[in-house]
N, C-alpha and C positions, 0 to 999 in steps of 0.2 A: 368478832373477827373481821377484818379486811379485807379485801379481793387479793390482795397482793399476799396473804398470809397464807390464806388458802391456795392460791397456784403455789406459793414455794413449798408447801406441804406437799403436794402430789405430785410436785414434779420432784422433791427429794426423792420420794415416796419410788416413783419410776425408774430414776437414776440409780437408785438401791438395788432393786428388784434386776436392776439391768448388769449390775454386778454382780449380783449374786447369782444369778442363770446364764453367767459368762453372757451376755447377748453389746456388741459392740454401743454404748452412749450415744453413741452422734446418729446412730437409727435410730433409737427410742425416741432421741429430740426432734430429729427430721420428721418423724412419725406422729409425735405430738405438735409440732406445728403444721403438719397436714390438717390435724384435727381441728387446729384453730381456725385455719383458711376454711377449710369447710362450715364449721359452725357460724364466722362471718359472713359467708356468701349465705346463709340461711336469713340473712334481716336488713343485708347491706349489697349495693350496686358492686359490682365488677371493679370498677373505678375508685371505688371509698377504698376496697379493700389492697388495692395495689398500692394505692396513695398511704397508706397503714404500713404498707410493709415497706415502701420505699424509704418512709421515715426512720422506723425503726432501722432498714437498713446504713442508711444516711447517718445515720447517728451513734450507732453501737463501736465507736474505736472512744474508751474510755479516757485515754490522754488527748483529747481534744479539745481544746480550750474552745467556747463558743463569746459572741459578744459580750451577753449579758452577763456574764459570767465576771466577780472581782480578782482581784489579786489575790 
């Protein structure tokens, strides 16, 4: 199994459970990307980890056409 198989298991897995105990999605995810920033600051600089989230920020609008990207 792949790193990516497993978070989408468990974050389905959260999203469900967040349904299902009425509890609002977008705290469950806020709350599991608290968990991620903290598990990063556990092995990586302050720095690494803003430049990770800046990226992922920077980058998550899915119609965006980048350079390398073809026709």
């Amino acid at each position: 199994m792949q790193a990516s198989q497993i978070a989408q298991r468990h974050f389905d897995a959260a999203m469900s459970d967040a349904r299902n105990m009425s509890v609002d999605p977008d705290a469950v995810a806020r709350q599991l990307l608290g968990l991620v920033v903290h598990r990063y600051l556990e092995t990586r600089p302050v720095s690494d980890v803003q430049s990770e989230l800046r990226f992922v920020a920077d980058n998550c609008d899915p119609d965006t056409d980048y350079m390398f990207m073809r026709p």
